[in-house]
C-alpha positions in Angstrom: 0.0 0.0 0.0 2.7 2.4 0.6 4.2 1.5 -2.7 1.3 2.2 -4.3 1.0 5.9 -2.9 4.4 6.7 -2.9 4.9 5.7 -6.5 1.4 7.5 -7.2 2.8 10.6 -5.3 6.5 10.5 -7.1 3.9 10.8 -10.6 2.3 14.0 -9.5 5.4 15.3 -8.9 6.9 14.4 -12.6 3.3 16.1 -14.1 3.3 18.9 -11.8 7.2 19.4 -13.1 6.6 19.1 -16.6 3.4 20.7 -16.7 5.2 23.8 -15.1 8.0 23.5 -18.3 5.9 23.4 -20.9 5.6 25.7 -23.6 2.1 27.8 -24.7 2.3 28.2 -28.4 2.6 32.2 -29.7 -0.6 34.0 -30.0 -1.6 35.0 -33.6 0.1 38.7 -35.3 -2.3 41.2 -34.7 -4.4 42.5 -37.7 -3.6 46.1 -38.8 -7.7 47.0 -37.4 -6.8 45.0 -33.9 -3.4 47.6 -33.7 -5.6 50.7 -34.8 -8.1 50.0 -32.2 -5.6 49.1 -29.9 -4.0 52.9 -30.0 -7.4 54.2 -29.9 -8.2 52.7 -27.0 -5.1 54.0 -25.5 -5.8 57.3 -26.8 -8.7 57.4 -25.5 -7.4 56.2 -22.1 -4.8 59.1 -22.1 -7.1 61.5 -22.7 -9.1 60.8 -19.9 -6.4 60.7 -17.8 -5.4 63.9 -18.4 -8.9 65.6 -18.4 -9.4 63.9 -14.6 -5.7 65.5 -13.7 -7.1 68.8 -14.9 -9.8 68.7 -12.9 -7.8 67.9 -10.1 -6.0 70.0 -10.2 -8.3 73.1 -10.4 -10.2 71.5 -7.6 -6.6 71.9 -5.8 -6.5 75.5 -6.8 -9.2 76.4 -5.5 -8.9 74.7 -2.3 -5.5 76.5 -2.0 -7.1 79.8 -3.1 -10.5 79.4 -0.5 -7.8 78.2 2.4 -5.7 81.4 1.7 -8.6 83.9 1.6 -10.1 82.8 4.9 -6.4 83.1 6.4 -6.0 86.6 5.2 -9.4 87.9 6.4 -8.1 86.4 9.5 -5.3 88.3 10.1 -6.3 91.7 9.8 
């Protein structure tokens, strides 16, 4: 019985192993329409990065400018 199960276990070992070495075949070349919509998307992810930074940044302006104004009325 312990035969049995240690030569079972040594197997698993071997197919985990080789399974780990194997090789996936390449994917298929993109199509010249999979590239183009490929940079639009990212294109189109760049631009809304940037139009959320803007916005952030204006809503940090004016925080900084509200903060400031209430400090100055402050000190006189």
């Amino acid at each position: 019985m312990k035969t049995i199960l240690a030569v079972l276990a040594a197997g698993l070992m071997i197919g985990a192993i080789a399974a780990s070495h194997a090789k996936l075949p390449s994917p298929p070349p993109k199509s010249d329409e999979q590239k183009a919509a490929e940079a639009d998307k990212a294109k189109a992810a760049k631009d809304k990065e940037a139009a959320e930074l803007g916005k952030a940044q204006d809503k940090a302006v004016a925080n900084h400018k509200k903060s400031h104004a209430s400090m100055d009325t402050k000190k006189k």
